[in-house]
N, C-alpha and C positions, 0 to 999 in steps of 0.2 A: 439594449434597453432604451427606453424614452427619454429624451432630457427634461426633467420637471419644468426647471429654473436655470437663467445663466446662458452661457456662449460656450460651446463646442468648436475649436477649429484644430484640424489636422493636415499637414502635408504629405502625410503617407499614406499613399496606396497600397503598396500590398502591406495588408498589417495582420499578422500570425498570432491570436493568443493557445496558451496550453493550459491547462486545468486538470485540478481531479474530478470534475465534472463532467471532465471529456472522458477520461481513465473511466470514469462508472458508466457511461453512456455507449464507452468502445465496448467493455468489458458484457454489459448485456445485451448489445448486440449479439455478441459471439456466443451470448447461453444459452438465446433464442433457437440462431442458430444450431448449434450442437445439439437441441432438445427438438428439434425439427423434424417430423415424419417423411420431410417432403428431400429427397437425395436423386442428385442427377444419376446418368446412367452410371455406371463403375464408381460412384461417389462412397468410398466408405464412412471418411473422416468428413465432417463438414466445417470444422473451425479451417478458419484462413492461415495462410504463414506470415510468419513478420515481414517477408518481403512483400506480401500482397495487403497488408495493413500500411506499409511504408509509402507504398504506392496505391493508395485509395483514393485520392484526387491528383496526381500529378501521375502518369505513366512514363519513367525513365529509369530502367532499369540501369544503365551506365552512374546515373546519378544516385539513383539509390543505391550500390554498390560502394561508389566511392565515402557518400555517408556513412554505411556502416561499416566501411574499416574505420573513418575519423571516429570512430564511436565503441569500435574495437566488439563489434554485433554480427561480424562477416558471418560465423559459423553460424549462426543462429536464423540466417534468412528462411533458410527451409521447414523451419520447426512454426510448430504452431503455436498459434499468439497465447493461446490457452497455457501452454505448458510453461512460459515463461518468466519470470523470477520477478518480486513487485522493483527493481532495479532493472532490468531486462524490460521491462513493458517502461520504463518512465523513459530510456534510452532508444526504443522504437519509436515514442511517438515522437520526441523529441527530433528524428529522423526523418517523420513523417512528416513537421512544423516545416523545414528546414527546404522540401522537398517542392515549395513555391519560390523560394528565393526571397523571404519577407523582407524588409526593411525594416520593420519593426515587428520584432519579437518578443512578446508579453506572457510570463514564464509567471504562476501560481503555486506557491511553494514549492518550489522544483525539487529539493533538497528532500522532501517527508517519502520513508520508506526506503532511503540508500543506507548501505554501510556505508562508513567511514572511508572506506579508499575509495569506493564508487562515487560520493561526496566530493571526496577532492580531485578526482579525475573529472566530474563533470563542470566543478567550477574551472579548472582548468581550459575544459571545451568551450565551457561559456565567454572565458577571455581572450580563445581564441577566436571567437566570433564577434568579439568586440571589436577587436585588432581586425578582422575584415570586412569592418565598416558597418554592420547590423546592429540598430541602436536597440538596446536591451531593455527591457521594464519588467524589475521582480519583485513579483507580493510574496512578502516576508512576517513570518511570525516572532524570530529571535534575530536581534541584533547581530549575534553572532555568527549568522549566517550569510553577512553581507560579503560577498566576494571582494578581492583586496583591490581588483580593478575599478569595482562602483568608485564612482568622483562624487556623483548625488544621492541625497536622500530624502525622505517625507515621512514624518509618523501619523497617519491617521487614527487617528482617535473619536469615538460616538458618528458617525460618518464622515467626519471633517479632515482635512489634511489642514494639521495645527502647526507644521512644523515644517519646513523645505529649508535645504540649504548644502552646503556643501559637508560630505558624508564626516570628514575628520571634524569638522568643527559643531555641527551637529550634535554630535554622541559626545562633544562635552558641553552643554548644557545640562543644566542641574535635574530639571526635569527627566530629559531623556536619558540620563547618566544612570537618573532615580529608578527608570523603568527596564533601562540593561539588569541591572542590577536585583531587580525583583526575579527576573529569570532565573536566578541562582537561588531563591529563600528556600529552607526547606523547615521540617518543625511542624508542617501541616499535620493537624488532629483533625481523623477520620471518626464521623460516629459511630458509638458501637453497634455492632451487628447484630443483628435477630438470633438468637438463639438456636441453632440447626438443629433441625427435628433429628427421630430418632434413627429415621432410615438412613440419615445422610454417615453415621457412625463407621469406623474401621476402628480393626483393631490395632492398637497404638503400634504395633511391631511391623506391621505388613505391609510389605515395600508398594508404592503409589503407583509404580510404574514398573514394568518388567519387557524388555524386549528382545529377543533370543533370536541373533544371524539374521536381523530382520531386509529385508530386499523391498523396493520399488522401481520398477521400472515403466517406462512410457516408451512403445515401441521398439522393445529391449534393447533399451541407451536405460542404463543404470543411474536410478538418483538417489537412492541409499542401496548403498553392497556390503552386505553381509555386516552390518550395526549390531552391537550390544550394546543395553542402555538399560538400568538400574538406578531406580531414584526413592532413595527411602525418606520415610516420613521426618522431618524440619531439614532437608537438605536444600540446601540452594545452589540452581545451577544457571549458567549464561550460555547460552548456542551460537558459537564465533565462525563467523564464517563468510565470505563474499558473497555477493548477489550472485543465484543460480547456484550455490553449494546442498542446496537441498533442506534449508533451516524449515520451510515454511511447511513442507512435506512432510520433515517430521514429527511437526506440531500438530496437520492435520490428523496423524496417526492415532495422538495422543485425545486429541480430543474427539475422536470418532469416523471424522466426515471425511477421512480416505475409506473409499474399497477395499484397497489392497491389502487395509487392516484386517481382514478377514483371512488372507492365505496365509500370514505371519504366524508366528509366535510371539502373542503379545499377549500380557495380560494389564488390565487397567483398573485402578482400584479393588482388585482381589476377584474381578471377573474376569476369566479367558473370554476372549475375541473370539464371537460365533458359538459362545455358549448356551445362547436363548437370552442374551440378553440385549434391553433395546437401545437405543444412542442416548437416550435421558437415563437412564441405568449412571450414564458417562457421565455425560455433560450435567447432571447434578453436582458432580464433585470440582465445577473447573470455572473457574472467574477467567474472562479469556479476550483478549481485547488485541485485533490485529487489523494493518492493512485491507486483507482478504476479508474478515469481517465486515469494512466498511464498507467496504464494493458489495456485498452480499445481499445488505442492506436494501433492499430496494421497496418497503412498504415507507409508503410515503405517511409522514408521522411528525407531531410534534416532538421535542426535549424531552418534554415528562415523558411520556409511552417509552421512548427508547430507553429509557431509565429505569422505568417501571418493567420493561419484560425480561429485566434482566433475574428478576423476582422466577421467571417461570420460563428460560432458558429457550425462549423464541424472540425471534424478528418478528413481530408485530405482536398486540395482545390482542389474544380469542378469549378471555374470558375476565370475571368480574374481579373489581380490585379494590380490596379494602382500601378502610380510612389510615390506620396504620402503617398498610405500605404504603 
């Protein structure tokens, strides 16, 4: 970026940021790729392996190795970037940052899309990179996310950084105390919703979800084996699992946009899978809001439109939109 205004000075040379702006920009490269007519000779697959995304500007495979044990990614070199888990893909690139030797490493909500142990194992990595000398800088959305190693902190607020100082004395200020704190309100009143027409109706008994010995596999390495899953109407369920447990697969299932929902035994809101019916049949019934979503994302759009197509169950809007929506 340009500097408008003010004085810029830095003493680091190599300086590494990471982003999910990298994550989206990695990520369609590779769908380019994969959606490519153009295959070298004997090229079946065209997505890369993690090891060859780790090593996209710096060629050391001794080094990239060693990385991905500290990252505990060893198995995963050979698998392609594609198939890999939104925790899996944040610990490659991470691999990948790592792979010039920065001196300063600038880390974009590192935390968005890990579970819980992968969370605390990567803040762990993180302070172990502290501990060898690479000075750290993390954009953070929740207080709570500050690693215990951080000494420093800055609240930016309307583009200003209004707040610097040292991280314990910081977060008791009244202000920023007031704003930890907001993190936590809940009580939030959603408006009511539009009334669902009449096609969107089931009948009140009829289970939402049905999945019978269901199987997916990539390269027959198994990422759901033989699953039953049964979700009836006002049941509430949470899908607990590590990064690469196969959560996100089986949510693909549910809302369509796996293939392999088609060889399954699945049925989805009272329609069998490959019954003549089409993905909006589906995705009429499903409010769905993911990682993989974001990344999917790629019609470039204001706030409102992505709000608004949610009205008619597409990434971008093709057609006209009332005043009411």
């Amino acid at each position: 970026l340009t500097l408008l205004s003010g004085q810029h000075e830095s003493h680091f040379s190599r300086v590494t940021r990471l982003s999910f702006e990298q994550l989206q920009k990695l990520v369609s490269d590779e769908w380019q790729r994969n959606n490519t007519d153009l295959l070298s000779p004997g090229e079946e697959d065209t997505g890369r392996t993690t090891a060859e995304i780790i090593q996209d500007e710096v060629k050391d495979p001794a080094r990239c190795a060693r990385l991905a044990e500290q990252f505990g990614i060893s198995a995963l070199l050979d698998r392609r970037f594609k198939y890999l888990s939104t925790g899996e893909t944040r610990k490659t690139l991470l691999c990948q940052a790592l792979m010039t030797d920065p001196q300063l490493l600038i880390l974009d909500e590192p935390f968005d899309g890990l579970d819980v142990n992968s969370r605390q194992q990567l803040a762990a990595l993180l302070a172990d990179l502290h501990r060898a000398g690479i000075t750290l800088v993390l954009v953070l959305n929740r207080f709570d996310e500050i690693p215990a190693f951080v000494q420093f902190a800055g609240v930016l607020a309307d583009c200003t950084l209004s707040e610097t100082g040292e991280k314990s004395s910081l977060l008791q200020q009244a202000l920023v105390a007031q704003l930890a704190h907001s993190e936590k309100l809940d009580g939030i009143t959603l408006p009511e919703p539009d009334v669902p027409p009449a096609r969107h109706a089931l009948a009140d008994s009829a289970p939402r979800i049905v999945l019978n010995d269901g199987v997916v596999s990539y390269n027959d390495r198994p990422v759901i084996n033989h699953l039953s899953w049964t979700v009836n109407p006002g049941e509430h369920w949470q899908i607990v699992g590590p990064n690469g447990a196969g959560k996100s697969t089986l949510l693909s299932l549910i809302t369509g946009d796996h293939p392999q929902g088609y060889s399954n035994d699945l049925t989805l809101f009272g329609r069998r899978r490959g019954s003549g019916e089409t993905i909006w049949d589906i995705k009429k019934h499903i409010g769905y809001v993911s990682s993989s979503l974001h990344l999917d994302y790629r019609v470039s759009t204001n706030v409102r439109n992505v709000i608004l197509s949610g009205y008619f169950d597409s990434i971008g809007i093709y057609q006209a939109v009332s005043d009411k929506q």
